[in-house]
PDB file of N, CA, C, O and CB in Angstrom:
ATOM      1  N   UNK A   1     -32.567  43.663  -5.761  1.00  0.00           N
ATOM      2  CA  UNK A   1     -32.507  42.480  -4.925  1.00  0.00           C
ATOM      3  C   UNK A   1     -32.693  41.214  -5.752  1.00  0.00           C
ATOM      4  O   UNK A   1     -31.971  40.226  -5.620  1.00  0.00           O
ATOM      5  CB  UNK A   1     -33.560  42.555  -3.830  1.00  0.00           C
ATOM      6  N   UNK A   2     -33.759  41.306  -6.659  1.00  0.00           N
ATOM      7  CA  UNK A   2     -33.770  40.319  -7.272  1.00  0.00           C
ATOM      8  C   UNK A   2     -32.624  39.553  -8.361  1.00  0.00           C
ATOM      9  O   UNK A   2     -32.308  38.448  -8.803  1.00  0.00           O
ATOM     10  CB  UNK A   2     -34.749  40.590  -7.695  1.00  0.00           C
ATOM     11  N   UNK A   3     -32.236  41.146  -8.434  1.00  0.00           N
ATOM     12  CA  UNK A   3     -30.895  40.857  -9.898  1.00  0.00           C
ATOM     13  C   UNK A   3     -29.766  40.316  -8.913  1.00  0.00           C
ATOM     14  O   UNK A   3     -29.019  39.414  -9.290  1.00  0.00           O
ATOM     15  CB  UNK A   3     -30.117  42.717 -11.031  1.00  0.00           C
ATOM     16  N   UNK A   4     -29.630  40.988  -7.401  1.00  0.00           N
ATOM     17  CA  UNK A   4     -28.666  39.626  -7.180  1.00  0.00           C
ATOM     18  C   UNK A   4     -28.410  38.768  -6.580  1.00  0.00           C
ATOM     19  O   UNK A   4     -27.333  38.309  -6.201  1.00  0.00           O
ATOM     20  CB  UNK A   4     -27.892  39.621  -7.100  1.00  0.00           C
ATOM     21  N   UNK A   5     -29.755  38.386  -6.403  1.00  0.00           N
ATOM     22  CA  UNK A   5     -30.234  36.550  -6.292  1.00  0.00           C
ATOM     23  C   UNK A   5     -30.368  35.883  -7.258  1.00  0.00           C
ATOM     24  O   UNK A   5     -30.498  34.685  -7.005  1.00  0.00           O
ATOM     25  CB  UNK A   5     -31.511  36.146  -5.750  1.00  0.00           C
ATOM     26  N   UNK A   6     -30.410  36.349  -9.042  1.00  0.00           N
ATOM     27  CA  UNK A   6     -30.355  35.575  -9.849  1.00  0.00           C
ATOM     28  C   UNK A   6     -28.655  35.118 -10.154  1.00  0.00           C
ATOM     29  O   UNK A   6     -28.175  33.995 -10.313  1.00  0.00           O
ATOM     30  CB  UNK A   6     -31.166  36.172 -10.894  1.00  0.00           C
ATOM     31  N   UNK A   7     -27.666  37.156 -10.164  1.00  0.00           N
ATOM     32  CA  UNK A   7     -26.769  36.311 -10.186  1.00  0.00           C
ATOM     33  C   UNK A   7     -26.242  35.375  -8.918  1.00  0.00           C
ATOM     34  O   UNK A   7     -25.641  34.417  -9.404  1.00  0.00           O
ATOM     35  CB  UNK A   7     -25.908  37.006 -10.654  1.00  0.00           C
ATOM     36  N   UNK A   8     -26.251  35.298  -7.297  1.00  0.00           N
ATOM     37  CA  UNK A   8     -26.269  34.565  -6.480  1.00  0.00           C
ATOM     38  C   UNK A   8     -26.256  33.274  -7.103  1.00  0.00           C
ATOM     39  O   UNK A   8     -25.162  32.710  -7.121  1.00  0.00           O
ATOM     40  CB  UNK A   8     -27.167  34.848  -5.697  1.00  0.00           C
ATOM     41  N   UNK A   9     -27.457  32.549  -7.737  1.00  0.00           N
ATOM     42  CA  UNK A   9     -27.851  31.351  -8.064  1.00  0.00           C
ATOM     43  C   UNK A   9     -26.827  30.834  -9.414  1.00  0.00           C
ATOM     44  O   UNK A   9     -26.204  29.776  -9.504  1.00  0.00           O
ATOM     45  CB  UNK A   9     -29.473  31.456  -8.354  1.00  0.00           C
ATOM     46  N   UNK A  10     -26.882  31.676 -10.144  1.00  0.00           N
ATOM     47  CA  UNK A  10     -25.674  31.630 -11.439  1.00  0.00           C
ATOM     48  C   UNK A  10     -24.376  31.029 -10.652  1.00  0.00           C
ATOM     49  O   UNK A  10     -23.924  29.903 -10.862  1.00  0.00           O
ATOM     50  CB  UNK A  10     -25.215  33.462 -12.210  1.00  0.00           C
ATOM     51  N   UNK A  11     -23.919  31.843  -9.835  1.00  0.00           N
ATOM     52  CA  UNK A  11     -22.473  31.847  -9.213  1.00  0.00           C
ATOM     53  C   UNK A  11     -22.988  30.491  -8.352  1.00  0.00           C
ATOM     54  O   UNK A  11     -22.050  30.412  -7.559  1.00  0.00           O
ATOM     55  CB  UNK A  11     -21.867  33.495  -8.182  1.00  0.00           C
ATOM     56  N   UNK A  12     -23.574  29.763  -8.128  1.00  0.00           N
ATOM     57  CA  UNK A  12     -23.631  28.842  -7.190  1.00  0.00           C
ATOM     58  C   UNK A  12     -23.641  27.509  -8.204  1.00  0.00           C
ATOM     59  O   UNK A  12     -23.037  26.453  -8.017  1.00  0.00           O
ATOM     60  CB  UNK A  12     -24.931  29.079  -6.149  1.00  0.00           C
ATOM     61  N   UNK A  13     -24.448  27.842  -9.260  1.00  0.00           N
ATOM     62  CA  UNK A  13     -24.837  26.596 -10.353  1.00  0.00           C
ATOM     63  C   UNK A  13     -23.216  26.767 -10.945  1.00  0.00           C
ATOM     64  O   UNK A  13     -22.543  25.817 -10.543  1.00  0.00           O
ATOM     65  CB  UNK A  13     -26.474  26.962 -11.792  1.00  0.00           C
ATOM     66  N   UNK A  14     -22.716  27.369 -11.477  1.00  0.00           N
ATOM     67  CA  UNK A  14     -21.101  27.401 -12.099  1.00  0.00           C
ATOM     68  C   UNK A  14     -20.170  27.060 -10.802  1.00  0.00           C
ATOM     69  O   UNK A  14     -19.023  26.753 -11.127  1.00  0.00           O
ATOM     70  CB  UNK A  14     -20.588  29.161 -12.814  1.00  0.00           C
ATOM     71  N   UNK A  15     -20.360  27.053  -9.769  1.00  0.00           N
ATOM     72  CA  UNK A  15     -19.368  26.633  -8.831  1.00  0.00           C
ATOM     73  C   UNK A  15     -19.817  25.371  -8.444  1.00  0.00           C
ATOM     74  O   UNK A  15     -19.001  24.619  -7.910  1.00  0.00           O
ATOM     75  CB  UNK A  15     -19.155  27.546  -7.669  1.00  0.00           C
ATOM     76  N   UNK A  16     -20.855  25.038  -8.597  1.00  0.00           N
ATOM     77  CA  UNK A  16     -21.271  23.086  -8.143  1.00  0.00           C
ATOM     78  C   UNK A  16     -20.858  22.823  -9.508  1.00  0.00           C
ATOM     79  O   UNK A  16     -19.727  22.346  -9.604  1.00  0.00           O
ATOM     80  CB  UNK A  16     -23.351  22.342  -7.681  1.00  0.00           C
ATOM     81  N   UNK A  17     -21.516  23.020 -10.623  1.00  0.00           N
ATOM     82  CA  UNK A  17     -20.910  22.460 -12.049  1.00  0.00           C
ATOM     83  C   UNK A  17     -18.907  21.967 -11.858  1.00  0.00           C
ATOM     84  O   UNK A  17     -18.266  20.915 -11.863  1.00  0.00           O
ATOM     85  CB  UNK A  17     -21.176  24.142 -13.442  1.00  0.00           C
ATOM     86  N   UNK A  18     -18.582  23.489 -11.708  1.00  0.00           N
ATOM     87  CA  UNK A  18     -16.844  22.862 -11.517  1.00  0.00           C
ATOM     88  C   UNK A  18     -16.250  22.175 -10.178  1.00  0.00           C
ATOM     89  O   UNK A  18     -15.108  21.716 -10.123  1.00  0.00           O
ATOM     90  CB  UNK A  18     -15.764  24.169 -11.654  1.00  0.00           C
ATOM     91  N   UNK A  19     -17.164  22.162  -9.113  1.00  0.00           N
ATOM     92  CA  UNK A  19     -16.598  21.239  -8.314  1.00  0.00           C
ATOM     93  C   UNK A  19     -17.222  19.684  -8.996  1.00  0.00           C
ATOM     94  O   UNK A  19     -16.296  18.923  -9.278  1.00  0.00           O
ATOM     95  CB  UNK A  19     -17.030  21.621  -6.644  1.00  0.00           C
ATOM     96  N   UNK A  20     -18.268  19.263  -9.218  1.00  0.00           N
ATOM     97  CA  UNK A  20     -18.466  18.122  -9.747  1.00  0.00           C
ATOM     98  C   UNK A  20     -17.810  17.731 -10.765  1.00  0.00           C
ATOM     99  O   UNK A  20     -17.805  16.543 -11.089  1.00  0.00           O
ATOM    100  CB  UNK A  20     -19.488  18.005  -9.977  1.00  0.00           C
ATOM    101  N   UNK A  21     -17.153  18.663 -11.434  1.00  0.00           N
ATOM    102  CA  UNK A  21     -16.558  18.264 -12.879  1.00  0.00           C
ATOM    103  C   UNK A  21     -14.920  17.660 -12.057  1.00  0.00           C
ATOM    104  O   UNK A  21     -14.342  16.672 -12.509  1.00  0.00           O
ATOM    105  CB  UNK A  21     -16.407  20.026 -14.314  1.00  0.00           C
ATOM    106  N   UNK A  22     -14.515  18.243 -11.153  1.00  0.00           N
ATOM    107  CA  UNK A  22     -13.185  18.092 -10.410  1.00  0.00           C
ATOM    108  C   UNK A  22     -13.310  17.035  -9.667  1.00  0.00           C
ATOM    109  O   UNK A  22     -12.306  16.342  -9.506  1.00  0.00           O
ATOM    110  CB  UNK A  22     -12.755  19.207  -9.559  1.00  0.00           C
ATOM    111  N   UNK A  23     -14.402  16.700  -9.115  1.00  0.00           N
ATOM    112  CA  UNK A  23     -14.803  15.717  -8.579  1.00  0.00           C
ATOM    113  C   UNK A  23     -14.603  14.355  -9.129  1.00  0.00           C
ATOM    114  O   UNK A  23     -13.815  13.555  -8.624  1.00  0.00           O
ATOM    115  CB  UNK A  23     -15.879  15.961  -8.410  1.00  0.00           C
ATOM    116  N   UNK A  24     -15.280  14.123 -10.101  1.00  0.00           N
ATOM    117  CA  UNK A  24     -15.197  13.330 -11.668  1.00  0.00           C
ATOM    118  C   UNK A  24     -13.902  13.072 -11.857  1.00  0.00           C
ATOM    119  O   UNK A  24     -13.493  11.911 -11.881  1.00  0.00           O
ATOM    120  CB  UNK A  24     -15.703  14.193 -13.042  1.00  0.00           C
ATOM    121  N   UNK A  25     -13.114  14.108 -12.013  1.00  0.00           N
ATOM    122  CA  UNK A  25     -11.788  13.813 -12.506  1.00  0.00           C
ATOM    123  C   UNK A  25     -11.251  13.212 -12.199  1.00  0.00           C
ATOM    124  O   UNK A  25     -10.670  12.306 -12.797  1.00  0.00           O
ATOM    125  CB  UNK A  25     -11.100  14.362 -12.580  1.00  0.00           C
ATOM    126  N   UNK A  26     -11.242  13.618 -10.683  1.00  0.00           N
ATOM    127  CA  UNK A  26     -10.377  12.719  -9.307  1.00  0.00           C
ATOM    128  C   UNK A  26     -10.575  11.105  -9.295  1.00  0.00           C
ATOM    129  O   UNK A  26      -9.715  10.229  -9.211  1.00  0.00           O
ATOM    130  CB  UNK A  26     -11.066  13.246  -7.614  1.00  0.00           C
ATOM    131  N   UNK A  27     -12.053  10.990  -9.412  1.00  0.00           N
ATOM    132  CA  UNK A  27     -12.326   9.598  -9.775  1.00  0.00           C
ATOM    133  C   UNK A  27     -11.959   9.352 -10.463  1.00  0.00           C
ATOM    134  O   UNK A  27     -11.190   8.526  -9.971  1.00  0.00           O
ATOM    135  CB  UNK A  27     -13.185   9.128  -9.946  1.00  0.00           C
ATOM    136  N   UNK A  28     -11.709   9.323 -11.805  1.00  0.00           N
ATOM    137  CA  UNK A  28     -11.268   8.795 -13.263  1.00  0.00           C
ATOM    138  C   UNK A  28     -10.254   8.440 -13.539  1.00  0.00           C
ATOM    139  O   UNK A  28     -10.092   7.355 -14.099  1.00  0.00           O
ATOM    140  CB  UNK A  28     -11.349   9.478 -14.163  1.00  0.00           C
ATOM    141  N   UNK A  29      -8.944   9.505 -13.129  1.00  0.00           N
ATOM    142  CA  UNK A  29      -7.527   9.302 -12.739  1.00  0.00           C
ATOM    143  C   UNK A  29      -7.339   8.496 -11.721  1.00  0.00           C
ATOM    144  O   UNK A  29      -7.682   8.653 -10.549  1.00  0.00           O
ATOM    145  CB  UNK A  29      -6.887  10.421 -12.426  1.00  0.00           C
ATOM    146  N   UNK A  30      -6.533   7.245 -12.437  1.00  0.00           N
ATOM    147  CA  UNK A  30      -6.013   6.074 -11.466  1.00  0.00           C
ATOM    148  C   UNK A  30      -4.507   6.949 -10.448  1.00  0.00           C
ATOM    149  O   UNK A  30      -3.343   7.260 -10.699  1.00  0.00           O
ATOM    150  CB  UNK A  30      -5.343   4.391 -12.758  1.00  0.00           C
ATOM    151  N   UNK A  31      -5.431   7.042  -9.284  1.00  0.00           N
ATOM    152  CA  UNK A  31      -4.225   7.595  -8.395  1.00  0.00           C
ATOM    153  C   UNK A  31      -4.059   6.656  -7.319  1.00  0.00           C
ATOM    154  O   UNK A  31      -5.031   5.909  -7.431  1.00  0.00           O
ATOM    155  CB  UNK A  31      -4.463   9.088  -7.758  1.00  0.00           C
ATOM    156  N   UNK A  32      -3.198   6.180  -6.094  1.00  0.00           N
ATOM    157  CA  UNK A  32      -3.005   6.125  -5.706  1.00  0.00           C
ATOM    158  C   UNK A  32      -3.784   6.351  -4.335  1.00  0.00           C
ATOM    159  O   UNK A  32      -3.662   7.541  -4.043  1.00  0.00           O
ATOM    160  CB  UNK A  32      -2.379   6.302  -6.227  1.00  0.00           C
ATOM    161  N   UNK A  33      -4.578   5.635  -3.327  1.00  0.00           N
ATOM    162  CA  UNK A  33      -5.206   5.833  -2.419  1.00  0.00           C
ATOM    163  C   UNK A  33      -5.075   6.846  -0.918  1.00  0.00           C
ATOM    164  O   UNK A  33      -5.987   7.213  -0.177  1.00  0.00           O
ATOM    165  CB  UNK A  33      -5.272   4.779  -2.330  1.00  0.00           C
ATOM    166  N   UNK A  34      -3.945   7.049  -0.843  1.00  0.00           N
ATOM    167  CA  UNK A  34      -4.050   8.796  -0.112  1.00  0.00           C
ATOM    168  C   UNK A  34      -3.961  10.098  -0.626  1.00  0.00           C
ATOM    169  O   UNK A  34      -4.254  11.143  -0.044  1.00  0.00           O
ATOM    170  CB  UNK A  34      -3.079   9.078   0.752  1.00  0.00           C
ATOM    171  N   UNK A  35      -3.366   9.892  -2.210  1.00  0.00           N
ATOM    172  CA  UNK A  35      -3.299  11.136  -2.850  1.00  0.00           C
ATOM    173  C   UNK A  35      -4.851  11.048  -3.441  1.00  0.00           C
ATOM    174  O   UNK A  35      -5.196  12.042  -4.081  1.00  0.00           O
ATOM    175  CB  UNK A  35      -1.961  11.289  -4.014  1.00  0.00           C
ATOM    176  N   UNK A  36      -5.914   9.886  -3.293  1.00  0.00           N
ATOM    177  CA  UNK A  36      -6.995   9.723  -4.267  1.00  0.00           C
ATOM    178  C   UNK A  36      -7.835  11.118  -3.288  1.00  0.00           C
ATOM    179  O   UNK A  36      -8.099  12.283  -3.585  1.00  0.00           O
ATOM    180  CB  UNK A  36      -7.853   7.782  -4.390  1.00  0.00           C
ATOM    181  N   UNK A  37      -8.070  10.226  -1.945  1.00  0.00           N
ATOM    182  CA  UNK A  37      -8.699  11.128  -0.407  1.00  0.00           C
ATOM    183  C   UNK A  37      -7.913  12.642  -0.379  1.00  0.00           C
ATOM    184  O   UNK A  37      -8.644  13.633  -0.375  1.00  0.00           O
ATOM    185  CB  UNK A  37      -8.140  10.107   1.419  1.00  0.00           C
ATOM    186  N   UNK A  38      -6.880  12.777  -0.366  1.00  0.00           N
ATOM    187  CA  UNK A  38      -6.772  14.093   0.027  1.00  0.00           C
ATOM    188  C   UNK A  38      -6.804  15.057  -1.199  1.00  0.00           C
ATOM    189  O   UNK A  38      -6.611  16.241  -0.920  1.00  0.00           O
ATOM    190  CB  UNK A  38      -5.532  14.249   0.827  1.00  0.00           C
ATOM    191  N   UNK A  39      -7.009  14.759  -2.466  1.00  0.00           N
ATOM    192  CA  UNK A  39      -7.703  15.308  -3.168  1.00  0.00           C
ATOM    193  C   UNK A  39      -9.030  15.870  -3.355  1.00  0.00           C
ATOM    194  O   UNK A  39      -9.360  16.927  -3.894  1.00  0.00           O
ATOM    195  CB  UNK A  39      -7.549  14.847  -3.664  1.00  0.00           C
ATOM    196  N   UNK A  40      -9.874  14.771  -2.692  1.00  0.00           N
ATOM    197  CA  UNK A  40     -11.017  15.210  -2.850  1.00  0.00           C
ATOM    198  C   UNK A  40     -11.711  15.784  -1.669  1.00  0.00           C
ATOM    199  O   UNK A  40     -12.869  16.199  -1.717  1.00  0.00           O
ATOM    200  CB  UNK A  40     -11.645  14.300  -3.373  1.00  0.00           C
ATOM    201  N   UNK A  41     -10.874  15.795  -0.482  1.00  0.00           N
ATOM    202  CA  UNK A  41     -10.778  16.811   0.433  1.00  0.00           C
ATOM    203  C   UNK A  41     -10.151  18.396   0.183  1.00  0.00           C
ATOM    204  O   UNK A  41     -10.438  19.416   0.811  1.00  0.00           O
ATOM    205  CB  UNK A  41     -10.070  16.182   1.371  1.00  0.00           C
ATOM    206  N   UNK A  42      -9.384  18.265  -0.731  1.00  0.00           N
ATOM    207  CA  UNK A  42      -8.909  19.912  -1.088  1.00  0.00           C
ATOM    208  C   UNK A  42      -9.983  20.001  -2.078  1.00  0.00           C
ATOM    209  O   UNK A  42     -10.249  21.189  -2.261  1.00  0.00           O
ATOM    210  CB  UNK A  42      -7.128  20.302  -1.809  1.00  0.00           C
ATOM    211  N   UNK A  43     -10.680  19.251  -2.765  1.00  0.00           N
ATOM    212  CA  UNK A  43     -11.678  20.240  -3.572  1.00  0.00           C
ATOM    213  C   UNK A  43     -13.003  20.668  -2.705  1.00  0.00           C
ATOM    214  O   UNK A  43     -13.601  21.740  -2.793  1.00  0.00           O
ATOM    215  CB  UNK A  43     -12.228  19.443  -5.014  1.00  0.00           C
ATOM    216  N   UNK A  44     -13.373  19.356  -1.683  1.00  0.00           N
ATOM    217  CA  UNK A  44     -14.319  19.826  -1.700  1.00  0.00           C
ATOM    218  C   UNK A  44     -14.497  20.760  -0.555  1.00  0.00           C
ATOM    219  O   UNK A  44     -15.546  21.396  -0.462  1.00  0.00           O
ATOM    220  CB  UNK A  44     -15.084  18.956  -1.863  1.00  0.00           C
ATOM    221  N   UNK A  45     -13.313  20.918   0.536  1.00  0.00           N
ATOM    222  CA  UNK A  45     -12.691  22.430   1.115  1.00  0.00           C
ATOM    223  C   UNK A  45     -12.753  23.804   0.276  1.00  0.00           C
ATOM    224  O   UNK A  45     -13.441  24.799   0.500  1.00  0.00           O
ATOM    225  CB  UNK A  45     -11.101  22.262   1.346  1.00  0.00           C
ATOM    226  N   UNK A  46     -12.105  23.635  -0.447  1.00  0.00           N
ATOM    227  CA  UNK A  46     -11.948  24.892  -1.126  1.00  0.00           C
ATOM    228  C   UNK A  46     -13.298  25.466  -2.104  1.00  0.00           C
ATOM    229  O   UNK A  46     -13.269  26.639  -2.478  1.00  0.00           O
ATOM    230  CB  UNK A  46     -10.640  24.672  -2.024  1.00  0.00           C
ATOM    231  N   UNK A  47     -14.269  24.724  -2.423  1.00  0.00           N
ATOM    232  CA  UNK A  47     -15.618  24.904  -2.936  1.00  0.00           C
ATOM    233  C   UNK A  47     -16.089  25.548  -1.709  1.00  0.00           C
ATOM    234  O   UNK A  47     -15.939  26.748  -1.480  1.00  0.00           O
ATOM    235  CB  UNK A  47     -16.450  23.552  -3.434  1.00  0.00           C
ATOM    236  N   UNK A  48     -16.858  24.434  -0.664  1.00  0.00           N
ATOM    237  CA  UNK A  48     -16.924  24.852   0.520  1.00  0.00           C
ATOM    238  C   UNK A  48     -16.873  26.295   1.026  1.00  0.00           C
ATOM    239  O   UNK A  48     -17.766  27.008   1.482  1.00  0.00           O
ATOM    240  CB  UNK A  48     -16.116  24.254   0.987  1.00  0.00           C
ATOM    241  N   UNK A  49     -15.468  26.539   0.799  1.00  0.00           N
ATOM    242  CA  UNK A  49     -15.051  28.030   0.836  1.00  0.00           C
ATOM    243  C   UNK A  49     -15.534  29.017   0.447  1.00  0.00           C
ATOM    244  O   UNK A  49     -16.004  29.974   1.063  1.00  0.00           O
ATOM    245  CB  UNK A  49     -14.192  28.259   0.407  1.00  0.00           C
ATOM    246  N   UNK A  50     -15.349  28.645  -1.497  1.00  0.00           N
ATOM    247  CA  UNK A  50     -16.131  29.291  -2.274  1.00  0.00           C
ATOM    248  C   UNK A  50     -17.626  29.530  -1.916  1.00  0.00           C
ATOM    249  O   UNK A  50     -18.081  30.670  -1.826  1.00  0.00           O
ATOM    250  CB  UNK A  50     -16.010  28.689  -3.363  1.00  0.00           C
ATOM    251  N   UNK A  51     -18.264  28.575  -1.745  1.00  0.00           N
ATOM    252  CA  UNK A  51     -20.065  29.388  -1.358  1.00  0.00           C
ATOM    253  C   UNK A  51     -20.021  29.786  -0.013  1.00  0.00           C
ATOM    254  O   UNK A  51     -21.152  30.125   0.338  1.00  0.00           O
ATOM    255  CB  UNK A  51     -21.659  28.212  -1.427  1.00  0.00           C
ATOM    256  N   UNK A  52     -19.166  29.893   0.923  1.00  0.00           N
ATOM    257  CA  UNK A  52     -19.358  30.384   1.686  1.00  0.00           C
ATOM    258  C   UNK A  52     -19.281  32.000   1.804  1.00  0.00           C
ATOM    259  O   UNK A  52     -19.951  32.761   2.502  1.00  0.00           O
ATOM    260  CB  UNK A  52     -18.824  29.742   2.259  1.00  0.00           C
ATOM    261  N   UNK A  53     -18.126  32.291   0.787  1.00  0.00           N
ATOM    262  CA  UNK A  53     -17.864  33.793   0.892  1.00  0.00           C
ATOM    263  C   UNK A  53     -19.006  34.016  -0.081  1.00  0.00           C
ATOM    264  O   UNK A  53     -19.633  35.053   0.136  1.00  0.00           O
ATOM    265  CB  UNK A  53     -16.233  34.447   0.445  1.00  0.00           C
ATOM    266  N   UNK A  54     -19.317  33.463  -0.850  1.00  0.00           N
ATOM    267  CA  UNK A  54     -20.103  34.064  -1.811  1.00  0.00           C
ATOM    268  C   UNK A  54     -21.080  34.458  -1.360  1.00  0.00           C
ATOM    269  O   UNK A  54     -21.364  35.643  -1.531  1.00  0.00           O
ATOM    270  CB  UNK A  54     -20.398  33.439  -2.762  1.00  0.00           C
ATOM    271  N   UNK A  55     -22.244  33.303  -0.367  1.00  0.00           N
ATOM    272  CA  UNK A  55     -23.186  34.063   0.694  1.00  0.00           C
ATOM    273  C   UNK A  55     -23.187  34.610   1.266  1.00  0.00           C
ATOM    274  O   UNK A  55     -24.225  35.200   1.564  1.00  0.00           O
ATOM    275  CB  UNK A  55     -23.635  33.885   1.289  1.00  0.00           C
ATOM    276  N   UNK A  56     -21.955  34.861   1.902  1.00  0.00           N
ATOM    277  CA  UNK A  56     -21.452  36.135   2.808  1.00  0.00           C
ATOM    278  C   UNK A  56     -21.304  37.522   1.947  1.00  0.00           C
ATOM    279  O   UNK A  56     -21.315  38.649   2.443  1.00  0.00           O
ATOM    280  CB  UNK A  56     -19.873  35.778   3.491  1.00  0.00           C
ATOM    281  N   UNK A  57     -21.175  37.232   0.653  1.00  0.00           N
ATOM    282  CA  UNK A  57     -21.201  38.565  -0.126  1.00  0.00           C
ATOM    283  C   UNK A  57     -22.357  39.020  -0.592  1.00  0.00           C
ATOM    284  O   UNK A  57     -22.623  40.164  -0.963  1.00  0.00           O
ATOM    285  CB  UNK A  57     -20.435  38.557  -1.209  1.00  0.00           C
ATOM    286  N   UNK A  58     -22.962  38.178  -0.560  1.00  0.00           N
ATOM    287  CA  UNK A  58     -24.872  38.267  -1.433  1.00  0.00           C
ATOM    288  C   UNK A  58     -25.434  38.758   0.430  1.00  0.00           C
ATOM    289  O   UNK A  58     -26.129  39.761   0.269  1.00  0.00           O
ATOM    290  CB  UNK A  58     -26.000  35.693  -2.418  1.00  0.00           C
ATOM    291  N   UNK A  59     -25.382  38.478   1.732  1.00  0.00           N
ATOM    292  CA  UNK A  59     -26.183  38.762   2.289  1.00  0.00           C
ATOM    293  C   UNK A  59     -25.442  40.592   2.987  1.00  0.00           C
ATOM    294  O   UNK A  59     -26.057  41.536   3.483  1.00  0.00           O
ATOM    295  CB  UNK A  59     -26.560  37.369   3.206  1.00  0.00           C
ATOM    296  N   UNK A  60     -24.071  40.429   2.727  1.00  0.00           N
ATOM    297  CA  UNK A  60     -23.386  41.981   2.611  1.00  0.00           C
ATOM    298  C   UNK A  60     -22.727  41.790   4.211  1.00  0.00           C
ATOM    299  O   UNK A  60     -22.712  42.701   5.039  1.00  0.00           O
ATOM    300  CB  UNK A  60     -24.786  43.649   2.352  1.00  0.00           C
ATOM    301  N   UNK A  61     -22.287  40.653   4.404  1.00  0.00           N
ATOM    302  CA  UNK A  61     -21.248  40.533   5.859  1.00  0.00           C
ATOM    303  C   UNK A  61     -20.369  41.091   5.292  1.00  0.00           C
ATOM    304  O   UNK A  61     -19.964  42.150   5.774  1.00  0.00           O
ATOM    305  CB  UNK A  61     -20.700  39.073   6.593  1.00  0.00           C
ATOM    306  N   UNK A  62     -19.827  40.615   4.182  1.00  0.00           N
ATOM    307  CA  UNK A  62     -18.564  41.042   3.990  1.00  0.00           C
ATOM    308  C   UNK A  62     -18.073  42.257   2.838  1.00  0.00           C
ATOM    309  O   UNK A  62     -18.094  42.059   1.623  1.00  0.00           O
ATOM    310  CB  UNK A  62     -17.960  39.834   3.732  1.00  0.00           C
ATOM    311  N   UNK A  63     -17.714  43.302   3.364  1.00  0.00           N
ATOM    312  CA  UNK A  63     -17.594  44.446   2.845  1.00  0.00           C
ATOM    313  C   UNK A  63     -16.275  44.544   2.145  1.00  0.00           C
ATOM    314  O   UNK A  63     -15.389  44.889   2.927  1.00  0.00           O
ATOM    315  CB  UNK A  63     -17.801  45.392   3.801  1.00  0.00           C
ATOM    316  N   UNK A  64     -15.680  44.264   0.366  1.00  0.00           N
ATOM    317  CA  UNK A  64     -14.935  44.498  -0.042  1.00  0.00           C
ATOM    318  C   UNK A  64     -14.151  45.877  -0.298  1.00  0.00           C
ATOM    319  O   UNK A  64     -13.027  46.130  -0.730  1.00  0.00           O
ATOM    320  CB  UNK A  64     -15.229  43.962  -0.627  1.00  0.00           C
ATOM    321  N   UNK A  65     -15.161  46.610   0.127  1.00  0.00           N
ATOM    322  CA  UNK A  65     -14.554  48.359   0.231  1.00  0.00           C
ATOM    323  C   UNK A  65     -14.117  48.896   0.939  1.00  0.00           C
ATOM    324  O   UNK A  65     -14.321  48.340   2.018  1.00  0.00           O
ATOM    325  CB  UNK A  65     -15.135  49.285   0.163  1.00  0.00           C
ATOM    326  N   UNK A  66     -13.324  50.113   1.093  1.00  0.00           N
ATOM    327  CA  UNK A  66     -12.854  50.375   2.094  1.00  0.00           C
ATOM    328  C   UNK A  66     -12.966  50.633   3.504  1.00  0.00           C
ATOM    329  O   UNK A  66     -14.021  51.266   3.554  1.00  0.00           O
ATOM    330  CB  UNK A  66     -12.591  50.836   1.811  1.00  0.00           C
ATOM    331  N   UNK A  67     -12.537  50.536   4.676  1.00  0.00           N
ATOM    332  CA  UNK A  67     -13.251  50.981   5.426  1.00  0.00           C
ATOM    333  C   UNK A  67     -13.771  51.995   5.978  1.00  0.00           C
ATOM    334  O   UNK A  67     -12.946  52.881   6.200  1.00  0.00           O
ATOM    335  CB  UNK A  67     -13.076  50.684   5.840  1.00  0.00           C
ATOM    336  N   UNK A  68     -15.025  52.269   6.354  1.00  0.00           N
ATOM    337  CA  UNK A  68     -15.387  53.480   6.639  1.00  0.00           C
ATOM    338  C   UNK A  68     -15.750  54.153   8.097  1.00  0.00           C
ATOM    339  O   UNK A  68     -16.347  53.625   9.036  1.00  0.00           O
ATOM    340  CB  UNK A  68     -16.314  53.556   5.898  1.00  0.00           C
ATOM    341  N   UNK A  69     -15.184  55.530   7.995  1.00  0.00           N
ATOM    342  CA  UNK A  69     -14.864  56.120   9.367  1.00  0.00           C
ATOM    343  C   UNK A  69     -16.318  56.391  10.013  1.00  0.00           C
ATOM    344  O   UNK A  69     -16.272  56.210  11.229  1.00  0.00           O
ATOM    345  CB  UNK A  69     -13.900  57.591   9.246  1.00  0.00           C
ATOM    346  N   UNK A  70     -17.480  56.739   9.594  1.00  0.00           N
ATOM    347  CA  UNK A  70     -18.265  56.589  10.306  1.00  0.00           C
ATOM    348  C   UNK A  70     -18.572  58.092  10.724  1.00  0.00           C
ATOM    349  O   UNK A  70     -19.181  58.428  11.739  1.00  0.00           O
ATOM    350  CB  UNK A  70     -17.886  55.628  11.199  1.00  0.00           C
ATOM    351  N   UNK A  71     -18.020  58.965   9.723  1.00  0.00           N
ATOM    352  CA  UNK A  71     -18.190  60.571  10.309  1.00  0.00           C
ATOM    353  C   UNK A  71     -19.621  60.988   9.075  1.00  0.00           C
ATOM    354  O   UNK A  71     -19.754  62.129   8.634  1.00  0.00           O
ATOM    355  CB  UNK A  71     -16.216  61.869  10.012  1.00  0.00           C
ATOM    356  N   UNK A  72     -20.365  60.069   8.770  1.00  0.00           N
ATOM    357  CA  UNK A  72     -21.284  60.920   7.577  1.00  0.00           C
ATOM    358  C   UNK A  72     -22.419  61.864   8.517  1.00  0.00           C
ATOM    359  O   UNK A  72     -23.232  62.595   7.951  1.00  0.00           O
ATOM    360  CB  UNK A  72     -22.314  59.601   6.335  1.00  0.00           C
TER     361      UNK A  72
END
């Protein structure tokens, strides 16, 4: 349990690290003011995303294996 709440926390610190780094970017690059916004709505959606399944995988909602019939 503990080993994977440390990695949990790993996978959470490397996924805020690269959304902030994408974040950054977006700012930096002189874009254009609706491509500036809906950029930084697809990142910060799709992060979003990212810790969401990820907690959903650390607390075991979501079962990547097959499914099982239930005859044990």
């Amino acid at each position: 349990m503990i080993a994977s709440l440390v990695h949990l926390v790993i996978y959470l610190i490397v996924v805020g690290v690269i959304l902030w780094l994408l974040l950054y970017l977006i700012d930096t690059v002189p874009m254009p003011e609706p491509f500036h916004r809906v950029a930084r709505v697809v990142i910060i959606v799709v992060g979003v995303l990212i810790i969401i399944l990820l907690l959903l995988n650390f607390v075991g909602l979501m079962d990547t294996g097959p499914p099982r019939l239930g005859l044990h």
